[in-house]
Backbone as a printed PyTorch tensor [residue, N CA C, xyz], in Angstrom:
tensor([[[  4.8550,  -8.0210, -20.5570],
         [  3.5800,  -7.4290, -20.9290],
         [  2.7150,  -7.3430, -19.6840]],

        [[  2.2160,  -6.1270, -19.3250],
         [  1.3970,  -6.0130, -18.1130],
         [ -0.0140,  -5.7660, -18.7590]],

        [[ -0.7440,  -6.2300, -17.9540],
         [ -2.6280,  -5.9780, -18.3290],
         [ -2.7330,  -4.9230, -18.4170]],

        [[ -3.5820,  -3.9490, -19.2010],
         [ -4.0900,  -2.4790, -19.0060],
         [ -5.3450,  -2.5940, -18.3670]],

        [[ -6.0570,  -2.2660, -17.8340],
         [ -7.4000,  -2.0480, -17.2850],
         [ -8.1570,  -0.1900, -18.0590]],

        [[ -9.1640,  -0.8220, -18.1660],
         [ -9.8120,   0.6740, -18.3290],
         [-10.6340,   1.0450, -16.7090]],

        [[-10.4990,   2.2880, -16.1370],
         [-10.5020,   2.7370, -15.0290],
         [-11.9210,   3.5690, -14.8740]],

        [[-12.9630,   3.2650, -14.2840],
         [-14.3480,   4.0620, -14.6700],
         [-13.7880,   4.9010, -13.6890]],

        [[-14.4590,   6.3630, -14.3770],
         [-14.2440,   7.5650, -13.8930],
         [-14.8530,   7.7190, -12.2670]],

        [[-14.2680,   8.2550, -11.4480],
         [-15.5050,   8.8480, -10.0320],
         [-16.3670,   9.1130,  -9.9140]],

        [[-17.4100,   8.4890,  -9.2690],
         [-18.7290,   9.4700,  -9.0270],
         [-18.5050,  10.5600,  -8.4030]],

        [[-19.7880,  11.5100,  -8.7990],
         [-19.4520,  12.6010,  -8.1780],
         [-19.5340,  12.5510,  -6.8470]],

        [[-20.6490,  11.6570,  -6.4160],
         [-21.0780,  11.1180,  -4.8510],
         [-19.4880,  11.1040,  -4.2080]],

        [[-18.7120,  10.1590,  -4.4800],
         [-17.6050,  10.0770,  -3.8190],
         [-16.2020,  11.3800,  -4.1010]],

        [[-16.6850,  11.8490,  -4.9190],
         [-15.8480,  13.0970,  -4.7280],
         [-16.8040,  14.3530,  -3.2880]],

        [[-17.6400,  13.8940,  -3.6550],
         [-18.6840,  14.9080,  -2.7000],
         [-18.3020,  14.9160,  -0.5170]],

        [[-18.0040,  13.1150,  -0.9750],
         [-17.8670,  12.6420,  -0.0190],
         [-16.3980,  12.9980,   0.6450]],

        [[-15.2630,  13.0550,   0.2000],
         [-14.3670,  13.9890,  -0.1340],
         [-13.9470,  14.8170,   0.4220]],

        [[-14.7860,  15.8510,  -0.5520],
         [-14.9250,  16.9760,  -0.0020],
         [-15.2090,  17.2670,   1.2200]],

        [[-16.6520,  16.2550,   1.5810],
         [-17.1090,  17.2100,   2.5160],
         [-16.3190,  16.7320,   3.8550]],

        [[-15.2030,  15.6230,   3.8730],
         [-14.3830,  15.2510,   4.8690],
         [-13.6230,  16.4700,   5.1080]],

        [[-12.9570,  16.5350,   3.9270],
         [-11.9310,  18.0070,   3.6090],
         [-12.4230,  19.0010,   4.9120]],

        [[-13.3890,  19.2180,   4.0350],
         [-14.3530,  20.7000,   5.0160],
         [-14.5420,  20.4740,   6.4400]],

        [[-14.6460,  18.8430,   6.7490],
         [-14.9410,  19.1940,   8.3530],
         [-13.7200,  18.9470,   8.9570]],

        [[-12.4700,  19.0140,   8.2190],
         [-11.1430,  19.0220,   8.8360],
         [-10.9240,  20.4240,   9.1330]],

        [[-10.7690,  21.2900,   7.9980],
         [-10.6310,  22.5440,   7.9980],
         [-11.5430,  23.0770,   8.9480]],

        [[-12.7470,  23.1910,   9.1400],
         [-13.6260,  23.7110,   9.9270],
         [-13.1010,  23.2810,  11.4640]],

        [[-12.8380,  22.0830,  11.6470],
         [-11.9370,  22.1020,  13.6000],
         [-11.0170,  22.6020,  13.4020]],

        [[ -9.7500,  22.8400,  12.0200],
         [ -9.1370,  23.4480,  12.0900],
         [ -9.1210,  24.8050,  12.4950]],

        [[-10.0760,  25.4280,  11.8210],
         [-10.0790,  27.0790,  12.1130],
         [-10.5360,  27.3350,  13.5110]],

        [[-11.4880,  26.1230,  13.8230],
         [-11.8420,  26.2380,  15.4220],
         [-11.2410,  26.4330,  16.3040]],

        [[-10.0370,  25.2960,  16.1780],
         [ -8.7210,  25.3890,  16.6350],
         [ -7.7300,  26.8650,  16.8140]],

        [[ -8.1200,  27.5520,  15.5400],
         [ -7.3240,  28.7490,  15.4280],
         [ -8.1600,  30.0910,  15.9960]],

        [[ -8.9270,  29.7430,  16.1300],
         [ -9.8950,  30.7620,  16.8020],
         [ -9.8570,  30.5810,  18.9540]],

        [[-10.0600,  29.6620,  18.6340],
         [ -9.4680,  29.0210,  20.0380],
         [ -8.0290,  29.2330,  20.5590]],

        [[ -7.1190,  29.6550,  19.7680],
         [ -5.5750,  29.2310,  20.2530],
         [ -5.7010,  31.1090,  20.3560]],

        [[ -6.1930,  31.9710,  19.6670],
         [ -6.0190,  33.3440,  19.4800],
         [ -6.5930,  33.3600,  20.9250]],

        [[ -7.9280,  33.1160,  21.6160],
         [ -8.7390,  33.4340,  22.6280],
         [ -7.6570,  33.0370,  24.2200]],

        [[ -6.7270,  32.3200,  23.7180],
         [ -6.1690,  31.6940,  25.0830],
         [ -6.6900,  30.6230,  25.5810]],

        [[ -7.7080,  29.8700,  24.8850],
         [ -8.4680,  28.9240,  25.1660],
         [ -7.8470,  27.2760,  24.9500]],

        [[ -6.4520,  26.6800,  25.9050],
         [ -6.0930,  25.6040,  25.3820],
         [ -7.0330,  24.4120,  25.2440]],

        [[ -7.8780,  24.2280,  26.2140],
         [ -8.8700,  22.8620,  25.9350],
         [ -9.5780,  23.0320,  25.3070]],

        [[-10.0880,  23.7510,  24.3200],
         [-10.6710,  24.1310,  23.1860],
         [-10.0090,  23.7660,  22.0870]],

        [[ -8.7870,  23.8950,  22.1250],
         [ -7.9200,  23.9410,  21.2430],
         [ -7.1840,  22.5210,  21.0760]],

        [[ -7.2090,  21.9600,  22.2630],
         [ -6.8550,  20.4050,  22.2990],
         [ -8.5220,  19.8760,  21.4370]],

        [[ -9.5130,  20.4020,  21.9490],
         [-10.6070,  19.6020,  21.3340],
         [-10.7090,  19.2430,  20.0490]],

        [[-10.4790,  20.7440,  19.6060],
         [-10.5250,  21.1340,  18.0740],
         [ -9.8890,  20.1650,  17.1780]],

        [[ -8.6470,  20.0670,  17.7940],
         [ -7.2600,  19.2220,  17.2700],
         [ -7.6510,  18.0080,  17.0850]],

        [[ -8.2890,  17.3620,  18.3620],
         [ -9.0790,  16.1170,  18.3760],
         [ -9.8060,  15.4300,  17.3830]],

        [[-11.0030,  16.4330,  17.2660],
         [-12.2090,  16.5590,  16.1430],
         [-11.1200,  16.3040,  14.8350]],

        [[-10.6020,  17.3700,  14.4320],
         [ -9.8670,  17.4980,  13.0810],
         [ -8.9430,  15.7560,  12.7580]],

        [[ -8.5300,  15.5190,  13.4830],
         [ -7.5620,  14.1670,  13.6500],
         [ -8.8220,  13.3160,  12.9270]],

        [[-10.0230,  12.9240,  14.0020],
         [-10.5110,  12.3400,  13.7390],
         [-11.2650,  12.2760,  12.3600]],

        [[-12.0220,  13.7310,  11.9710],
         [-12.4670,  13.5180,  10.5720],
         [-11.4630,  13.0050,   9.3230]],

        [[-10.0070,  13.5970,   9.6080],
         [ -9.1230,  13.4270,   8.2860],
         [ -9.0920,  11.8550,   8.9660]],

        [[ -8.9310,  11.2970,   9.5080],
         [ -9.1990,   9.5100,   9.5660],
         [-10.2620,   8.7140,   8.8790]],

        [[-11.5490,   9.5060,   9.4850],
         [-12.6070,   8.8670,   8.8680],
         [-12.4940,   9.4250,   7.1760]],

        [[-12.0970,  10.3100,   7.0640],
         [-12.3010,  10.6500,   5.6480],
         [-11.2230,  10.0700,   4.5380]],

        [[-10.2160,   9.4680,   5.5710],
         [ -8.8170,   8.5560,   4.3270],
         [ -9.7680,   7.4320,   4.4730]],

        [[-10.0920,   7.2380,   5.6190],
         [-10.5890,   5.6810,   5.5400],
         [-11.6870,   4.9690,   4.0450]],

        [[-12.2550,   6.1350,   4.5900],
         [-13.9500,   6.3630,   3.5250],
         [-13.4970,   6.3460,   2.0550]],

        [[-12.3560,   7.1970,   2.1440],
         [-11.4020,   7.7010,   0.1490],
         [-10.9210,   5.8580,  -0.1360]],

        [[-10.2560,   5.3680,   1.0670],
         [ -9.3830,   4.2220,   0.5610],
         [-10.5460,   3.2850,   0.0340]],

        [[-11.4670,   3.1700,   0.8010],
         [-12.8260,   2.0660,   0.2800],
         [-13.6300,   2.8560,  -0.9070]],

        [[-13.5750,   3.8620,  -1.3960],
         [-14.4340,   4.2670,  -2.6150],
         [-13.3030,   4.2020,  -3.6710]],

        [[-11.7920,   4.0460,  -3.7510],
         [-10.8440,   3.7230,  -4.8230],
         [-10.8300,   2.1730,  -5.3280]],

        [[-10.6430,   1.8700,  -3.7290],
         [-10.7870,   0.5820,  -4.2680],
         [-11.7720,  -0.1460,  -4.9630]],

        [[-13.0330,   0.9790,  -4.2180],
         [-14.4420,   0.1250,  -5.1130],
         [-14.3550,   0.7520,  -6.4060]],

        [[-14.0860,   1.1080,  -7.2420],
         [-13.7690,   2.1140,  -8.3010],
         [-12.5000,   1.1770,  -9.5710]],

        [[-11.6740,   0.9370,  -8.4150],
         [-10.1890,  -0.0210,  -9.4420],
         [-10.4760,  -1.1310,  -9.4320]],

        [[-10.7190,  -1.9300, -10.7270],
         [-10.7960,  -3.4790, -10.9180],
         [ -9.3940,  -4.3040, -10.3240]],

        [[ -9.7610,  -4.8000,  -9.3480],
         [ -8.5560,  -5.3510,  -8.3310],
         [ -8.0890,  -6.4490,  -9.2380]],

        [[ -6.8030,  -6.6730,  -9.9610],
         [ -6.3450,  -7.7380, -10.3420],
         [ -6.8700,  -9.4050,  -9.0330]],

        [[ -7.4570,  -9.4440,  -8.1010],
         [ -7.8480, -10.2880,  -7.5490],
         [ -8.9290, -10.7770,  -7.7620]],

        [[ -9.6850, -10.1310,  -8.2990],
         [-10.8080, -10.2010,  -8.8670],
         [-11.0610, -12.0750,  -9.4670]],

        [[-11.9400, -12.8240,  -8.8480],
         [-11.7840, -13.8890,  -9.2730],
         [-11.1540, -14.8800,  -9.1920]],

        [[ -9.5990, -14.2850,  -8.5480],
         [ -8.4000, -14.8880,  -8.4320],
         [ -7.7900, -14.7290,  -7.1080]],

        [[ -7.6060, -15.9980,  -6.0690],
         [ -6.9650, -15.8390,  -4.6630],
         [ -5.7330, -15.1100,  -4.7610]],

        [[ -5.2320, -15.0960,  -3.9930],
         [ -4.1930, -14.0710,  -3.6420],
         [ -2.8130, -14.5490,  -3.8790]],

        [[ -3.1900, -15.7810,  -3.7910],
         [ -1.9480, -16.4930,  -4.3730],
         [ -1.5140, -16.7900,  -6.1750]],

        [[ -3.0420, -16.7060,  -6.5280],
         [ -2.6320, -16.5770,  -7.9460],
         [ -2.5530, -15.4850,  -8.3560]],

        [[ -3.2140, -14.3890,  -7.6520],
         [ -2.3240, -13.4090,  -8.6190],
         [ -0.9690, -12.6510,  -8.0540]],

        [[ -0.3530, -13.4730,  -7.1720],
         [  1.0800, -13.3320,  -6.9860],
         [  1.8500, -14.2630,  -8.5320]],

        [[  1.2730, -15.2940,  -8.5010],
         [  1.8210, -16.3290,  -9.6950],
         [  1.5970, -15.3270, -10.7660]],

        [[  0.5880, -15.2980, -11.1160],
         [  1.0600, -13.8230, -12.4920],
         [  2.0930, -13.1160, -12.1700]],

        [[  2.0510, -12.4490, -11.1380],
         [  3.2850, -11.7670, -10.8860],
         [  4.4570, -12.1160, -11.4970]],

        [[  4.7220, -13.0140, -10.9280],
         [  5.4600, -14.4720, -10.7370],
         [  6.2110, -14.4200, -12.6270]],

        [[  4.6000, -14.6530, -12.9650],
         [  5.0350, -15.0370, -15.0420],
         [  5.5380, -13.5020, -15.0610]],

        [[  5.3600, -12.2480, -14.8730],
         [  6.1810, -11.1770, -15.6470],
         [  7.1490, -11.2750, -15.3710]],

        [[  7.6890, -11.1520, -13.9210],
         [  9.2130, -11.9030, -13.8440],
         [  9.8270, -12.7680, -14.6210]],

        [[  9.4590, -14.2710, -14.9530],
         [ 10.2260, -14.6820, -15.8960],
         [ 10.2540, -14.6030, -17.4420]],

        [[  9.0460, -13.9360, -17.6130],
         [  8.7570, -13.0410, -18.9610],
         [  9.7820, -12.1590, -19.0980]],

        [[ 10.0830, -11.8230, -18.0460],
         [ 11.1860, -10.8360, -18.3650],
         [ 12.7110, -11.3480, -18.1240]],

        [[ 12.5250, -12.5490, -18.4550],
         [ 14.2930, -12.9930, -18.4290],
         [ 15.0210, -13.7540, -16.8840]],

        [[ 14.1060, -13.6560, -15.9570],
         [ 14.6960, -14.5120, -14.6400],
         [ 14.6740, -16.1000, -14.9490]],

        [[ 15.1760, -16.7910, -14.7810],
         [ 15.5670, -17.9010, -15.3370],
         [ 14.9440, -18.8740, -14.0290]],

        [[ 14.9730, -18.6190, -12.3650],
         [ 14.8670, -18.6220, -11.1950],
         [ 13.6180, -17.8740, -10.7270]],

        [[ 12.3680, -18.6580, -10.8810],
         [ 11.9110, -18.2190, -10.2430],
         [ 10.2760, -18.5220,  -9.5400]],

        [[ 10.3030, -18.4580,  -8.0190],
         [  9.5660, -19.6670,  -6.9680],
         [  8.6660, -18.7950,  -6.3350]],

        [[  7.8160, -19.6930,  -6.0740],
         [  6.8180, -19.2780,  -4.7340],
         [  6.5080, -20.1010,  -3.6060]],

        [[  6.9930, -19.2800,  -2.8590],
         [  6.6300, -20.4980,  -1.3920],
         [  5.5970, -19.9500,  -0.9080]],

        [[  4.7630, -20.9220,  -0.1090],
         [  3.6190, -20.8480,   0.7690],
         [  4.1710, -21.8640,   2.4800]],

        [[  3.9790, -20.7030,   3.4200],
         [  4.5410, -21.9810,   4.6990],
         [  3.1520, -21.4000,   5.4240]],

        [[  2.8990, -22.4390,   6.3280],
         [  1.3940, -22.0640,   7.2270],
         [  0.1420, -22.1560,   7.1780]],

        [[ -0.7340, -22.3640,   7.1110],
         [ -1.7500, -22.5960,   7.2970],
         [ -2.7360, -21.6520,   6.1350]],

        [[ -2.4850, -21.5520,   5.1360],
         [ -3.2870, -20.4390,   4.2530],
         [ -4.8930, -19.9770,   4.5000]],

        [[ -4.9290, -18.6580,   4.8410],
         [ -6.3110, -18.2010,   4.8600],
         [ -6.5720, -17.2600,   4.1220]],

        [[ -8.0180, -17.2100,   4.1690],
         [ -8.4760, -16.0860,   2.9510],
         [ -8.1130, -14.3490,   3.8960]],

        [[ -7.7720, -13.9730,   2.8100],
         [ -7.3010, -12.7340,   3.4270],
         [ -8.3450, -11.6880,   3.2420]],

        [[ -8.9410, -10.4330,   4.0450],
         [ -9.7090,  -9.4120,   3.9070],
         [ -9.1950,  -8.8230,   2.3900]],

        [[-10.4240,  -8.6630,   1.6090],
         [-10.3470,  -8.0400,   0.4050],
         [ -8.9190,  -6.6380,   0.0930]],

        [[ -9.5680,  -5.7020,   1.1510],
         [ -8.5490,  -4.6500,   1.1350],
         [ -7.3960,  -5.2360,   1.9200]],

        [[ -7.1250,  -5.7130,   2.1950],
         [ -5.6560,  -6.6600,   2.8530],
         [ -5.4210,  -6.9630,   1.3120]],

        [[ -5.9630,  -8.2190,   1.0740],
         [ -5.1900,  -8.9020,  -0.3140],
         [ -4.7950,  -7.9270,  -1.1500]],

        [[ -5.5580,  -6.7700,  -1.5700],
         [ -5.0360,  -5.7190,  -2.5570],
         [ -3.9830,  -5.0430,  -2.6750]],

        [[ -3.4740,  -4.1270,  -0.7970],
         [ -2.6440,  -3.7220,  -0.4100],
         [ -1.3750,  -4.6500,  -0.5730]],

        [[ -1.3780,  -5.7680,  -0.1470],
         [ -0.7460,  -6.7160,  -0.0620],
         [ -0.0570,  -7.1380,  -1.8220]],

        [[ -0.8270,  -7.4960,  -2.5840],
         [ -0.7870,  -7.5500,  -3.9690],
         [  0.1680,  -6.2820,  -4.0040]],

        [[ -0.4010,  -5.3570,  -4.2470],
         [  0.2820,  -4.3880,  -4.6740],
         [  1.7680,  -4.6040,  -4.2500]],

        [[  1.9210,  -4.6410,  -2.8850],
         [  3.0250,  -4.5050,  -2.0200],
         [  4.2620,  -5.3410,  -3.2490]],

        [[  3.8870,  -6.6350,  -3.2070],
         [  4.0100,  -7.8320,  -3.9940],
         [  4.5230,  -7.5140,  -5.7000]],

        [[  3.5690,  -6.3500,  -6.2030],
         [  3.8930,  -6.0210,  -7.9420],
         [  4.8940,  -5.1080,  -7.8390]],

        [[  4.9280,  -4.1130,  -6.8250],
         [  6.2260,  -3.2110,  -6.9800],
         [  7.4110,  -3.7310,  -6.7910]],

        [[  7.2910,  -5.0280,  -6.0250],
         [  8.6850,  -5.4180,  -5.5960],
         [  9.3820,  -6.2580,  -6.3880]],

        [[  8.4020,  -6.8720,  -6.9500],
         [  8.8490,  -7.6080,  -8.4780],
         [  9.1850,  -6.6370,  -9.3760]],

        [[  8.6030,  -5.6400,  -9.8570],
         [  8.7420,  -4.8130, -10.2240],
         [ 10.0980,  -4.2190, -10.2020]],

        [[ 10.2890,  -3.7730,  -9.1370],
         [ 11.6840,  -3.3270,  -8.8920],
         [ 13.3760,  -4.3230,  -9.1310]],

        [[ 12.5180,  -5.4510,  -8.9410],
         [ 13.2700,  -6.7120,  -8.9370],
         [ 14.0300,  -6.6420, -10.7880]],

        [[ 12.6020,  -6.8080, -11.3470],
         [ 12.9320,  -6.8530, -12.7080],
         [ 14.0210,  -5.6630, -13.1670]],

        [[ 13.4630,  -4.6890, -13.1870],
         [ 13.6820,  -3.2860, -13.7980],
         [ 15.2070,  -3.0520, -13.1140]],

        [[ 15.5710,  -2.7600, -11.3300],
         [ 16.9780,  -2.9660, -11.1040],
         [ 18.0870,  -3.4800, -10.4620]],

        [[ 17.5150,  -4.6810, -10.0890],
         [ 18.1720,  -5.7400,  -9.5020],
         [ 19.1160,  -6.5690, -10.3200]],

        [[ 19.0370,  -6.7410, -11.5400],
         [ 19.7950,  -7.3150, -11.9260],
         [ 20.1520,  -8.7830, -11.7810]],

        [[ 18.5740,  -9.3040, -11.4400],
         [ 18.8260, -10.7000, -10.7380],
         [ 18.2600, -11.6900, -11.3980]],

        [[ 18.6740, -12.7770, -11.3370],
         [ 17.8050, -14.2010, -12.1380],
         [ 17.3680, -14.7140, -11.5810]],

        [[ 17.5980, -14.8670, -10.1190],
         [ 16.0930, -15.1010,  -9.1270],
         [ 15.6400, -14.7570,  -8.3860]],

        [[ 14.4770, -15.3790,  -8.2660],
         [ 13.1740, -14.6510,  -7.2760],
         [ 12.4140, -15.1260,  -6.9470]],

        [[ 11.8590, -15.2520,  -5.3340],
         [ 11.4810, -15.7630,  -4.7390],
         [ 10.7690, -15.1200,  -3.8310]],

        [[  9.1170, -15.2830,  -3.8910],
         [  8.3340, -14.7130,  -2.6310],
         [  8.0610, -15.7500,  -2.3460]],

        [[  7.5930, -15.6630,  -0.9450],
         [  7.7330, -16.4080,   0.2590],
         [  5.7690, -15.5020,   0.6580]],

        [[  5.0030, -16.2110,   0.8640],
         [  3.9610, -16.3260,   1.5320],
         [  3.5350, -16.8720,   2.8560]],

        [[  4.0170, -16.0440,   4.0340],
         [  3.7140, -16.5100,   5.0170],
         [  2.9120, -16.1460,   6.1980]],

        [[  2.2110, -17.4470,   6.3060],
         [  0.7810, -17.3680,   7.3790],
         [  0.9990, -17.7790,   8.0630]],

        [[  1.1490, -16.5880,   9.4070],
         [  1.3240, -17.3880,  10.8960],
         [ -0.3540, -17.3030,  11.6090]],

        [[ -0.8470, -17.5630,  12.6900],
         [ -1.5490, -17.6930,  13.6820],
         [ -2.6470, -16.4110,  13.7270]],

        [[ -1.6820, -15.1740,  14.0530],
         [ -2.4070, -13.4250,  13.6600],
         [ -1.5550, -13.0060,  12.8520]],

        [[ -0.7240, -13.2640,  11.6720],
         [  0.0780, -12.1120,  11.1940],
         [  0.0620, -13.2890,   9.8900]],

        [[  0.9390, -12.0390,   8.8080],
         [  0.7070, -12.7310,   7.8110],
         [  2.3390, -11.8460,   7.0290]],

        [[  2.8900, -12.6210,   6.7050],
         [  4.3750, -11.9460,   6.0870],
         [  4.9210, -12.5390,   4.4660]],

        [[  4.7760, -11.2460,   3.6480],
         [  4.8310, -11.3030,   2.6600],
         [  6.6020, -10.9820,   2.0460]],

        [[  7.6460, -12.1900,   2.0210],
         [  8.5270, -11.9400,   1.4890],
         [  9.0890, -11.7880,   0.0300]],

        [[  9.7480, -10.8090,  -0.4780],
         [ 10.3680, -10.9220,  -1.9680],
         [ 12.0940, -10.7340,  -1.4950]],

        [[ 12.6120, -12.1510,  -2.0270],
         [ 14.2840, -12.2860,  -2.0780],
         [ 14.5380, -12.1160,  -3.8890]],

        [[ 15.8060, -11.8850,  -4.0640],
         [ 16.6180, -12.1440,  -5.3420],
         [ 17.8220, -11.9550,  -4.8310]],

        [[ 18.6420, -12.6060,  -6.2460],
         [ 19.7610, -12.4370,  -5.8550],
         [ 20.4600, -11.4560,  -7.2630]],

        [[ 19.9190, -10.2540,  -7.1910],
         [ 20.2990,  -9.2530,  -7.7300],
         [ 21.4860,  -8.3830,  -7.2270]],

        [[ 21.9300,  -7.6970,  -7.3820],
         [ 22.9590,  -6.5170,  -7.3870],
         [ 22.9960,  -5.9860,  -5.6440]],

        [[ 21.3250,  -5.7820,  -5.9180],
         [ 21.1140,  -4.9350,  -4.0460],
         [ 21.7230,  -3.4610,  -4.0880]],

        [[ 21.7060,  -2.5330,  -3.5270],
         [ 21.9090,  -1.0180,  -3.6050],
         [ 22.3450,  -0.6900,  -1.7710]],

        [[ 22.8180,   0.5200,  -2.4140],
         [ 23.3840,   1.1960,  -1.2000],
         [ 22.1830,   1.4780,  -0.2260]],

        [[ 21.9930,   1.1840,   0.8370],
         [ 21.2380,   1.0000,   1.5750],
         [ 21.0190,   2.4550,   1.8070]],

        [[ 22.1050,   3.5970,   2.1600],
         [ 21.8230,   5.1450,   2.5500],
         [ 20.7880,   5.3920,   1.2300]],

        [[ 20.7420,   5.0280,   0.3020],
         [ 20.2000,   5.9770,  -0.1920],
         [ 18.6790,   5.8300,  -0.4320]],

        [[ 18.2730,   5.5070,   0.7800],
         [ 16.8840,   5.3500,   1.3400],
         [ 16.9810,   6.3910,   2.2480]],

        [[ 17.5990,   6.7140,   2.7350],
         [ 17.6670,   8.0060,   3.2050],
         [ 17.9780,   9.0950,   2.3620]],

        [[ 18.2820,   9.1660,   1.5220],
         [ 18.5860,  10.3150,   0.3660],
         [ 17.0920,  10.6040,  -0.6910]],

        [[ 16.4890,   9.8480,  -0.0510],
         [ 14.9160,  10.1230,  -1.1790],
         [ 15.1850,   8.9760,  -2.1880]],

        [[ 15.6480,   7.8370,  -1.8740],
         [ 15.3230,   6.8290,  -2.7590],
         [ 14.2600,   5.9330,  -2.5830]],

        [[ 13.2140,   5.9150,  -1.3030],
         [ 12.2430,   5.2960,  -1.1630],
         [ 11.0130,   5.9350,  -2.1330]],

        [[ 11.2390,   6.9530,  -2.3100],
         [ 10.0470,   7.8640,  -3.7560],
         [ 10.7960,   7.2440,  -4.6290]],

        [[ 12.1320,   7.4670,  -5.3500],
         [ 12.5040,   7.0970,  -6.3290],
         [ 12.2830,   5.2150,  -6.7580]],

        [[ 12.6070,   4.4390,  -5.7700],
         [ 12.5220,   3.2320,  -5.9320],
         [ 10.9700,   2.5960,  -5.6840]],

        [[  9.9070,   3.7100,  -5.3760],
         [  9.0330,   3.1670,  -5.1720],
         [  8.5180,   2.3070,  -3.7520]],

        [[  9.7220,   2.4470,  -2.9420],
         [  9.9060,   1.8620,  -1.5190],
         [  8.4310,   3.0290,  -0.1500]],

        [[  8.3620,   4.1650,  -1.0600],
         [  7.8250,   4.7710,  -0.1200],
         [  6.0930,   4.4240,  -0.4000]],

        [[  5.6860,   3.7110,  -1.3710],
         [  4.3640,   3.3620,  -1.4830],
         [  4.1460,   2.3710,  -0.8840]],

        [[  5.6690,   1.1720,  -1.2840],
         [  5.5550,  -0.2330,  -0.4330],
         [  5.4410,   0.2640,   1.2790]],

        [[  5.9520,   1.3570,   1.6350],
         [  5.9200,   0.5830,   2.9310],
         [  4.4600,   2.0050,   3.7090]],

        [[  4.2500,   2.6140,   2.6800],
         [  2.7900,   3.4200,   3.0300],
         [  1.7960,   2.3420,   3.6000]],

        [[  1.8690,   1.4690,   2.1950],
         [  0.5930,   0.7010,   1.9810],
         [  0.8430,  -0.7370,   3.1810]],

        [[  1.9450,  -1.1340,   4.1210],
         [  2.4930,  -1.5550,   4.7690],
         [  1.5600,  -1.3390,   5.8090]],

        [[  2.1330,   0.0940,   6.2350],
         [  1.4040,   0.7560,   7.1710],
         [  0.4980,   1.0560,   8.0170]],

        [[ -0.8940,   1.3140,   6.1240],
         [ -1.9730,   0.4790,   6.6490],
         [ -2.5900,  -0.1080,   6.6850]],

        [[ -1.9870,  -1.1510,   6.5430],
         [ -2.2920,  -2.2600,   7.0000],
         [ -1.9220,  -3.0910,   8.5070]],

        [[ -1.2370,  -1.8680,   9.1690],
         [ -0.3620,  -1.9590,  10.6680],
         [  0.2170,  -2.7180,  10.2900]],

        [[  1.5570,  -2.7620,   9.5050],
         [  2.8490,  -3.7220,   9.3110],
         [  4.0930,  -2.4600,   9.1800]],

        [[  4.9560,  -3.1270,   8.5290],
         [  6.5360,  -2.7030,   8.3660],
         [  6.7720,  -3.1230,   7.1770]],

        [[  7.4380,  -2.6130,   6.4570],
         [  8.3060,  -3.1770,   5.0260],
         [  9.6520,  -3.0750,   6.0350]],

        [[  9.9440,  -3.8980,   5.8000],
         [ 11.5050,  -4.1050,   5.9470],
         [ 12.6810,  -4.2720,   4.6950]],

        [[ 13.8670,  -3.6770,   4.6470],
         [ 14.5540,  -4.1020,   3.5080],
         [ 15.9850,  -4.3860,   4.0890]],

        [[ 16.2120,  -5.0930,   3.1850],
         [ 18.0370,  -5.6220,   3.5860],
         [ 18.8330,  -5.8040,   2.0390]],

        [[ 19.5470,  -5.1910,   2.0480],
         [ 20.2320,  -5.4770,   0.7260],
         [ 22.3050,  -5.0400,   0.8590]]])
């Protein structure tokens, strides 16, 4: 059984906000294209520049108005407990095996860290349950010095590794885990 949340709709403010990122991408864009017609390359490097930079500031700006928007299962709850929920749907769902380690020095983690992170954490259980085929499971919470490494083991079935190259990271959900990886400047790694 997973929680449902009810999801308050967008302000329009932050759709506005949005938008108007949208628009000042497109707008260096066309600059850009107006520039590249003229023969004008450092114009056109500029343009490129500008545009880079607004679609940055404008994911950045989208990722902090979702999150302020989605009731973060953390809510209330460190980061470690709501891995332990995690934790109970797993054996709710029949794992017979199943642990949490903590090694290192535990610190509080940046809000949008813990979330990304969480998440990272529910799909992989997730996946664990649904096609692994495994009775145990084990994340591993680990805090080093500057880094922070979030492991999920089982000893499930495991899959053909190519077919993460065949478009199974959309299908398995691997391509959100290691988006949200990303940015957070990390790596998902997998071994199976």
């Amino acid at each position: 059984h997973r929680d449902l949340h009810s999801f308050p709709t967008r302000r329009s403010s932050d759709l506005d906000t949005v938008s108007q990122g949208l628009a000042n991408v497109l707008l260096h864009l066309q600059e850009g294209e107006r520039a590249a017609e003229q023969g004008r390359s450092k114009a056109v490097e500029i343009s490129l520049a500008m545009a880079h930079q607004a679609a940055r500031e404008t994911l950045e700006q989208t990722r902090r108005d979702v999150l302020a928007l989605v009731p973060s299962p953390l809510l209330g709850h460190s980061f470690r407990e709501a891995v332990e929920r995690e934790l109970g749907f797993a054996s709710r769902a029949g794992m017979t095996n199943v642990r949490l380690v903590t090694t290192g020095r535990p610190v509080e983690l940046a809000p949008d860290v813990a979330h990304q992170l969480y998440r990272i954490a529910q799909e992989a259980l997730t996946n664990v349950v649904h096609h692994a085929g495994a009775s145990t499971v084990r994340v591993g919470l680990v805090y080093g010095d500057e880094t922070f490494t979030l492991l999920v083991q089982d000893d499930g079935r495991g899959f053909d590794a190519g077919v993460l190259n065949d478009g199974g990271f959309e299908r398995l959900g691997l391509l959100g885990m290691a988006q949200r990886a990303h940015l957070l400047g990390g790596t998902l790694q997998i071994e199976s």
